[in-house]
N, CA, C and O atoms as CSV, one atom per row, in Angstrom:
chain,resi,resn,atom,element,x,y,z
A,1,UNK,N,N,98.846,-69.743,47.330
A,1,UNK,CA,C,100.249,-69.549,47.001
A,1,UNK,C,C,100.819,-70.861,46.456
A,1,UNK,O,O,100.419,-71.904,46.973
A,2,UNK,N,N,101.749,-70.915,45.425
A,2,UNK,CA,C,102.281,-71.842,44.807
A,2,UNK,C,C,103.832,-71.952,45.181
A,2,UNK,O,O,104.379,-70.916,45.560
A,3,UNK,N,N,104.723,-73.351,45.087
A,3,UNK,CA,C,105.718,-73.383,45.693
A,3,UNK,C,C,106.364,-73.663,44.172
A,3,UNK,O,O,105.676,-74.394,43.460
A,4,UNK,N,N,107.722,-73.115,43.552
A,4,UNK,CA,C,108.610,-73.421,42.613
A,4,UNK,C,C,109.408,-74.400,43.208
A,4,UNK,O,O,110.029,-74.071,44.218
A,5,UNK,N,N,109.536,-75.789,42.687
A,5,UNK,CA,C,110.147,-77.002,43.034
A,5,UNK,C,C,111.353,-77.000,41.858
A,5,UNK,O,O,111.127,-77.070,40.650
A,6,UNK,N,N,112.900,-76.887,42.580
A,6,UNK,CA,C,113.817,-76.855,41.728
A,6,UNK,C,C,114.700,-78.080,41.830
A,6,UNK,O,O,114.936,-78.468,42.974
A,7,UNK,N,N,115.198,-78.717,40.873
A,7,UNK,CA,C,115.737,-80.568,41.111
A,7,UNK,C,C,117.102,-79.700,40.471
A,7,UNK,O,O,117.295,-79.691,39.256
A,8,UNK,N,N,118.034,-78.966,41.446
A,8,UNK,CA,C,119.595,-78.714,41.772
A,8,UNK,C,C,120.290,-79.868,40.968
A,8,UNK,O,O,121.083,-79.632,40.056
A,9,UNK,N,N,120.022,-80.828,41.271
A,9,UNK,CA,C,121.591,-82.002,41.265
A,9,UNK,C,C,121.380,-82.447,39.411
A,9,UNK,O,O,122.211,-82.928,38.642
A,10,UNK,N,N,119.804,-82.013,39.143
A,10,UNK,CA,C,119.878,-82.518,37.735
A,10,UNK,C,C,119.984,-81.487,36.412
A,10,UNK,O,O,119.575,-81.678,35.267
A,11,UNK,N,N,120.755,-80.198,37.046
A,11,UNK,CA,C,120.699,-78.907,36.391
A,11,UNK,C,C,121.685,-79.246,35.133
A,11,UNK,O,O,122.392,-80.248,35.029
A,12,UNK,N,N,121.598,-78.492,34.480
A,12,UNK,CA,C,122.915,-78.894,33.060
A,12,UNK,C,C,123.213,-77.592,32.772
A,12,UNK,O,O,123.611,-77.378,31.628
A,13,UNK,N,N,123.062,-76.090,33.997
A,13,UNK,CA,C,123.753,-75.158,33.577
A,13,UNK,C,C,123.422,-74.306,32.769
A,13,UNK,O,O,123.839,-73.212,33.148
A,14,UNK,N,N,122.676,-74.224,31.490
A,14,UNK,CA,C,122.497,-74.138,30.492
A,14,UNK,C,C,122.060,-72.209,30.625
A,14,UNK,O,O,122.494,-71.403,29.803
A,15,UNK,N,N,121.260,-71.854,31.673
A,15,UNK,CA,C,121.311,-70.475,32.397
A,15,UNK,C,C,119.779,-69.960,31.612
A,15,UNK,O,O,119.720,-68.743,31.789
A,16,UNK,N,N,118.892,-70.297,31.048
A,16,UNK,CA,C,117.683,-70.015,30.261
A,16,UNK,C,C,117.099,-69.338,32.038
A,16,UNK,O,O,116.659,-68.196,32.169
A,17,UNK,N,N,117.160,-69.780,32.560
A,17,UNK,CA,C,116.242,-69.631,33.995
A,17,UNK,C,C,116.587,-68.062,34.533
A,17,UNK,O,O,115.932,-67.126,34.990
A,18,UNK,N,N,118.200,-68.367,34.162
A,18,UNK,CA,C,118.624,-66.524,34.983
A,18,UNK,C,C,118.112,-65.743,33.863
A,18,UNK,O,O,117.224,-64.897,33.968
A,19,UNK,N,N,118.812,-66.119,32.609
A,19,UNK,CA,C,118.220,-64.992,31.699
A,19,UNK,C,C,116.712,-64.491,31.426
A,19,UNK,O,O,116.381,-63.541,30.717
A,20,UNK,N,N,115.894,-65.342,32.145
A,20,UNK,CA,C,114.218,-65.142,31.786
A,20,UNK,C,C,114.026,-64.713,33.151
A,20,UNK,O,O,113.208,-63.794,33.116
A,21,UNK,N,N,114.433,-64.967,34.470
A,21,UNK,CA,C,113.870,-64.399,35.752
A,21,UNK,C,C,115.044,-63.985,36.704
A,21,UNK,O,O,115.210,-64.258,37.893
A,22,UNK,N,N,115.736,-63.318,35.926
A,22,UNK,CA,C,116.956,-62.759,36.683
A,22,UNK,C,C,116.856,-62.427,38.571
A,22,UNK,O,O,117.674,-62.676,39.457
A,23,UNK,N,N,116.116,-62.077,38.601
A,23,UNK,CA,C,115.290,-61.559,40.367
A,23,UNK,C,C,115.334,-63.337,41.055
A,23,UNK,O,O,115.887,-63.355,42.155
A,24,UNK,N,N,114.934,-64.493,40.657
A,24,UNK,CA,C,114.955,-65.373,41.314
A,24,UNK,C,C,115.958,-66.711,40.482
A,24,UNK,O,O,115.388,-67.801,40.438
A,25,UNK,N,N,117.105,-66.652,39.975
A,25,UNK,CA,C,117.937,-67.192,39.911
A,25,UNK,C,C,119.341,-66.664,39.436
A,25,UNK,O,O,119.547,-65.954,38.451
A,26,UNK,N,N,120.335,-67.188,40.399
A,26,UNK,CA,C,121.822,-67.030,40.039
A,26,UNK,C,C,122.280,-68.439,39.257
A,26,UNK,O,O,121.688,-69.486,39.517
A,27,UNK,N,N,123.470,-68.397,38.194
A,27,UNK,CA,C,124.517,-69.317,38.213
A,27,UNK,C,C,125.268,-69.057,39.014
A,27,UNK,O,O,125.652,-67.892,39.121
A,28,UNK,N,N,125.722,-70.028,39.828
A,28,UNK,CA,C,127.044,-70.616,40.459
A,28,UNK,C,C,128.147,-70.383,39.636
A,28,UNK,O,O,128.252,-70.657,38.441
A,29,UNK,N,N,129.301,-69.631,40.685
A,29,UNK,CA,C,130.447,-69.638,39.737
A,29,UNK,C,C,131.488,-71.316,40.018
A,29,UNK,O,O,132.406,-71.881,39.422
A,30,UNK,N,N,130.664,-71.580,41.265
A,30,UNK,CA,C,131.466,-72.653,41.506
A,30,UNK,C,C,131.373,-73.728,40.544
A,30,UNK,O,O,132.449,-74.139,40.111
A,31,UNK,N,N,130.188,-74.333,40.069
A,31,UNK,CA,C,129.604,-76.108,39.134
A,31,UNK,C,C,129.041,-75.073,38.018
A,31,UNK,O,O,129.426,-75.500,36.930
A,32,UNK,N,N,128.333,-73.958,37.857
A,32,UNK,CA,C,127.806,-73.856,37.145
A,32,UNK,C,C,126.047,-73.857,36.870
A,32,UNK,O,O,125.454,-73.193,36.020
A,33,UNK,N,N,125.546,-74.658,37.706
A,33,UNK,CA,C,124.339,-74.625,37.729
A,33,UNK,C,C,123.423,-73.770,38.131
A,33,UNK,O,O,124.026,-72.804,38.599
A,34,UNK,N,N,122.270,-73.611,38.198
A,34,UNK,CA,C,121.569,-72.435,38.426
A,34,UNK,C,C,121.568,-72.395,40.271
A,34,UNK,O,O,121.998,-73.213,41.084
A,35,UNK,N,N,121.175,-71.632,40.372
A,35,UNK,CA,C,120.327,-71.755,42.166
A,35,UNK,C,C,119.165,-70.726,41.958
A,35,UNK,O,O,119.181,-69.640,41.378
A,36,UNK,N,N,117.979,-71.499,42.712
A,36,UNK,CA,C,116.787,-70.581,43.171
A,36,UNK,C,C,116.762,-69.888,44.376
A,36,UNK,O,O,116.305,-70.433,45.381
A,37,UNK,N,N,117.342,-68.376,44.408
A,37,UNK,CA,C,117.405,-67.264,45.609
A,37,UNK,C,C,116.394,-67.544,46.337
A,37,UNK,O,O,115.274,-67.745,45.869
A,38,UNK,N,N,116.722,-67.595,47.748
A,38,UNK,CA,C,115.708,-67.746,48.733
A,38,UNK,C,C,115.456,-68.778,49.139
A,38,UNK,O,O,115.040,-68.869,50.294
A,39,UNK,N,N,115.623,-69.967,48.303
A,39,UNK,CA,C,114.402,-71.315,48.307
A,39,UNK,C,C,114.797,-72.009,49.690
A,39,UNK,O,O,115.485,-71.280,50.404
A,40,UNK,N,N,114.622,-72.760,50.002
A,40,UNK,CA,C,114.718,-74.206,51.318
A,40,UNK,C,C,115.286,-75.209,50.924
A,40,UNK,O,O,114.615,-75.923,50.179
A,41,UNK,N,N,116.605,-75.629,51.225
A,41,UNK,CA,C,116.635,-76.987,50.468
A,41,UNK,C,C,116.131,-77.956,51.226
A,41,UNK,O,O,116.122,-77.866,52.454
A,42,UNK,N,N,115.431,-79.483,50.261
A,42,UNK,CA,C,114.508,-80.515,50.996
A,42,UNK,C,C,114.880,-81.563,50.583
A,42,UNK,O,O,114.110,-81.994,49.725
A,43,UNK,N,N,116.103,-82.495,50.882
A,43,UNK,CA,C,116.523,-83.732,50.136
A,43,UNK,C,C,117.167,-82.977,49.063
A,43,UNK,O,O,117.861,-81.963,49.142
A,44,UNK,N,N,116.728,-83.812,47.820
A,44,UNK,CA,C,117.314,-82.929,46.638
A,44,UNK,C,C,116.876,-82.304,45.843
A,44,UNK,O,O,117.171,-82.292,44.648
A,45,UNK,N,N,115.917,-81.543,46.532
A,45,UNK,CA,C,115.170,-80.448,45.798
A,45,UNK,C,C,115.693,-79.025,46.540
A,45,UNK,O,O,116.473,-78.961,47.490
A,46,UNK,N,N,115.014,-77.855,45.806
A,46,UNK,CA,C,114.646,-76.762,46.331
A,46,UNK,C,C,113.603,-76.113,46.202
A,46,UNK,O,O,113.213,-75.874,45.058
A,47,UNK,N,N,112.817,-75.618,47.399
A,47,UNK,CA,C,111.578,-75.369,47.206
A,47,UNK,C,C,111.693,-73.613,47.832
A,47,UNK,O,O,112.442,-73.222,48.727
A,48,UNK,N,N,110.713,-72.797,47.045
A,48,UNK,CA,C,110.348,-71.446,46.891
A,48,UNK,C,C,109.105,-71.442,46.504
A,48,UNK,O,O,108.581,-71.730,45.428
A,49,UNK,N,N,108.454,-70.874,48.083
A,49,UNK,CA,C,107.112,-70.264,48.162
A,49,UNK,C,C,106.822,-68.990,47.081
A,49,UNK,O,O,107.593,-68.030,47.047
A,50,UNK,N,N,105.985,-69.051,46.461
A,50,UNK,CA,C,105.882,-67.737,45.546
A,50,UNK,C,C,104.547,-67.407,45.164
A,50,UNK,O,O,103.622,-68.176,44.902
A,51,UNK,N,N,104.577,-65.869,45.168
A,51,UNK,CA,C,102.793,-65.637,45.049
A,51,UNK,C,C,102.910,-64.992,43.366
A,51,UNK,O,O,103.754,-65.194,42.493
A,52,UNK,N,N,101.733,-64.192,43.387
A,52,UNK,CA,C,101.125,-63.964,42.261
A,52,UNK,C,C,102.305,-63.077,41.280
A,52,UNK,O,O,102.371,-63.483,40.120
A,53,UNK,N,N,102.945,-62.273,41.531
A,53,UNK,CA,C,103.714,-61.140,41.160
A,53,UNK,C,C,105.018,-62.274,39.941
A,53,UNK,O,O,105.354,-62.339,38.758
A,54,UNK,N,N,105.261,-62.831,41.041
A,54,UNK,CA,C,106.154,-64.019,39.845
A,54,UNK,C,C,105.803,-65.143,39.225
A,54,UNK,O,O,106.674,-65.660,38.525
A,55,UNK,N,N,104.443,-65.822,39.310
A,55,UNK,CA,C,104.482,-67.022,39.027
A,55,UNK,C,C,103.931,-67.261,37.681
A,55,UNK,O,O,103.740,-68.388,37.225
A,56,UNK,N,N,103.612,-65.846,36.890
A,56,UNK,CA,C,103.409,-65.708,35.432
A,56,UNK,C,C,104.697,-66.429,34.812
A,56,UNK,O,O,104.819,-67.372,34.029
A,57,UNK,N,N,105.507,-65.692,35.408
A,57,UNK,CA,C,107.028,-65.395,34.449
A,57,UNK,C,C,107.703,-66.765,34.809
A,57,UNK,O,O,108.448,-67.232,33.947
A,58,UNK,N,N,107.516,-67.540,36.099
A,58,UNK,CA,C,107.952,-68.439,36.042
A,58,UNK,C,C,107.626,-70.051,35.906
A,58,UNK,O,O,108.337,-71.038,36.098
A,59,UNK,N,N,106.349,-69.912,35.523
A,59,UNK,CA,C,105.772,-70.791,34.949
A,59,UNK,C,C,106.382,-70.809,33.370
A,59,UNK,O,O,106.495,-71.837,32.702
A,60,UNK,N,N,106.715,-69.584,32.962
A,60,UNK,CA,C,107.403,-69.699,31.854
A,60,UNK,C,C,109.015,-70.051,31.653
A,60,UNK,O,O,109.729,-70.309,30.684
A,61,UNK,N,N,109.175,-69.946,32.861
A,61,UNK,CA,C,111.021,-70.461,33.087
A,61,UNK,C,C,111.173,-71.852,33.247
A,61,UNK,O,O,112.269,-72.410,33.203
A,62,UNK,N,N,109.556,-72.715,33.524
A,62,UNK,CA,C,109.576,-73.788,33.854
A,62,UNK,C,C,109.380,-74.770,32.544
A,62,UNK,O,O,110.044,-75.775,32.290
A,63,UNK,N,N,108.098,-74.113,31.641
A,63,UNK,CA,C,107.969,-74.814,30.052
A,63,UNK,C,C,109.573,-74.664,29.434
A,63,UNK,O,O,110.060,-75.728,29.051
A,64,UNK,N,N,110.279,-73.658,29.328
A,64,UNK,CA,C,111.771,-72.989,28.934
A,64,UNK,C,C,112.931,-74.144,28.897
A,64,UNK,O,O,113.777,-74.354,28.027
A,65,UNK,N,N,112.566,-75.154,30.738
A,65,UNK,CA,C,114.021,-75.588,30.949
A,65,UNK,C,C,114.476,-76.516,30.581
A,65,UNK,O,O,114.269,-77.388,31.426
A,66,UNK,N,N,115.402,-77.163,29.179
A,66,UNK,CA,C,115.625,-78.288,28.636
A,66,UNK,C,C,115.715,-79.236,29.419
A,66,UNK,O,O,116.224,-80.201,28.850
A,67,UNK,N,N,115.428,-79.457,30.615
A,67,UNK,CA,C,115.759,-80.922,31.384
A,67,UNK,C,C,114.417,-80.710,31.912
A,67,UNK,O,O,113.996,-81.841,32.153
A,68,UNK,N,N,113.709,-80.029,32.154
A,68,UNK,CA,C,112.538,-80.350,32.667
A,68,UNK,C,C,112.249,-80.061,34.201
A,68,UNK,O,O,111.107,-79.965,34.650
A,69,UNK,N,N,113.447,-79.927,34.982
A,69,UNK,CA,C,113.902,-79.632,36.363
A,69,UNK,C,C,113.173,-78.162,37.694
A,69,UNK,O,O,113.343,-77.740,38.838
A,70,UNK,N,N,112.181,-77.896,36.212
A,70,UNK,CA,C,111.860,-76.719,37.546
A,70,UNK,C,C,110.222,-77.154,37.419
A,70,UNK,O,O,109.777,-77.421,36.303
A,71,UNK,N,N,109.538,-77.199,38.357
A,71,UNK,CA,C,108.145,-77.523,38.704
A,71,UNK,C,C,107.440,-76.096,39.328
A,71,UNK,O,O,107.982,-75.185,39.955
A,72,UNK,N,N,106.025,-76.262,38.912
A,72,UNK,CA,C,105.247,-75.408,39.717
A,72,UNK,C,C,104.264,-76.176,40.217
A,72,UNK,O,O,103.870,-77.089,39.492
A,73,UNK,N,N,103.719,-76.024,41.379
A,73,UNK,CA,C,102.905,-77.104,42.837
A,73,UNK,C,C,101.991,-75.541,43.342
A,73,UNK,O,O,101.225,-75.558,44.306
């Protein structure tokens, strides 16, 4: 199983992440930035355990995100 590593504080909003994996991210109506549903926050990350069913699609949300901010581990 692979964990999606999301860096929150360095988001720019931009929403590529909801529109490509709607099921595992909201924008905030509050700042604007994305959030990863479910995840753990760890310092200033967020981390989401994820198995096989999503990690096609979000390996592709991760090449996608102009800042570079979402990791797969």
């Amino acid at each position: 199983m692979a964990n999606i590593i999301f860096y929150r504080n360095k988001c720019i909003g931009c929403g590529i992440c909801f529109e490509m994996q709607p099921a595992l991210w909201r924008l905030s109506k509050k700042d604007g930035k994305a959030s990863l549903l479910k995840s753990i926050p760890k310092k200033d990350l967020f981390v989401l355990p994820a198995g096989n069913p999503v990690l096609p699609l979000a390996k592709e949300v991760a090449l996608a995100c102009p800042v570079k901010i979402i990791k797969i581990v």
